[in-house]
C-alpha positions in Angstrom: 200.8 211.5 44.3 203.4 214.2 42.6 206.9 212.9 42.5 209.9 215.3 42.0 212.6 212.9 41.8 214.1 210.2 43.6 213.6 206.2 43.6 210.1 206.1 45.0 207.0 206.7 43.8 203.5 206.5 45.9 200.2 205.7 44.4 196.9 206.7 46.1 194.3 203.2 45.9 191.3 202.0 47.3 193.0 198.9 48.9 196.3 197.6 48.7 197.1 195.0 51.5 195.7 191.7 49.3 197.1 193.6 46.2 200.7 193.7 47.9 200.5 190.1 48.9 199.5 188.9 45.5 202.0 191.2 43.7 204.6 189.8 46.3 203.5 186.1 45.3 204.1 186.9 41.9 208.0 188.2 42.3 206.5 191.7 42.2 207.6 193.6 45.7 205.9 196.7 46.7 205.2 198.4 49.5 201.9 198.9 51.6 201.6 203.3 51.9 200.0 202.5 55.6 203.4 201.0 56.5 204.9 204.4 56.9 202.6 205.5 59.3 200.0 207.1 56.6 196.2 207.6 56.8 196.2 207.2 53.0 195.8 203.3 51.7 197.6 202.7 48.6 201.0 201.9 47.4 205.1 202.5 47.3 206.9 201.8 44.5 210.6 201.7 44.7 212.6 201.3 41.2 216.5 201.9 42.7 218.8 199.3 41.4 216.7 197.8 39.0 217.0 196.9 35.2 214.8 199.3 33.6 214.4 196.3 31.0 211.7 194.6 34.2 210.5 197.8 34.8 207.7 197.0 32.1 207.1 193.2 33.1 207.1 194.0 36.7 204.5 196.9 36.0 202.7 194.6 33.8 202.2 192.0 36.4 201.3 194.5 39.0 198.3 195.3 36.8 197.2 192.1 36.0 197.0 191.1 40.0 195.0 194.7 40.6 192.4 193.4 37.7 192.3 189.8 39.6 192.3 191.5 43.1 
């Protein structure tokens, strides 16, 4: 989904409840786009307060559990 600005971005995805979970196993914390009350399945990424340097790695691993999900 467009983003503007701000610390948040959404992504649209087939399913994302065991992707969360695994992601959140992993030391990866996202949220669930259902959890605000959404139609749409998919995901919220928040990236406030976070070393840009673990942007990569924490992307990195969120791909890796979508492949294995």
């Amino acid at each position: 989904m467009p983003s503007a600005a701000g610390l948040h971005v959404t992504a649209l995805a087939a399913r994302s409840t065991p992707v969360v979970a695994a992601a959140a196993r992993r030391g990866v914390v996202l949220d669930d786009l259902s959890a605000y009350g959404r139609d749409s399945t998919g995901f919220v990424f928040g990236f406030g307060a976070i070393d840009p340097a673990l942007l990569d790695e924490g992307m990195a691993i969120f791909g890796a559990v979508l492949r294995e999900t």
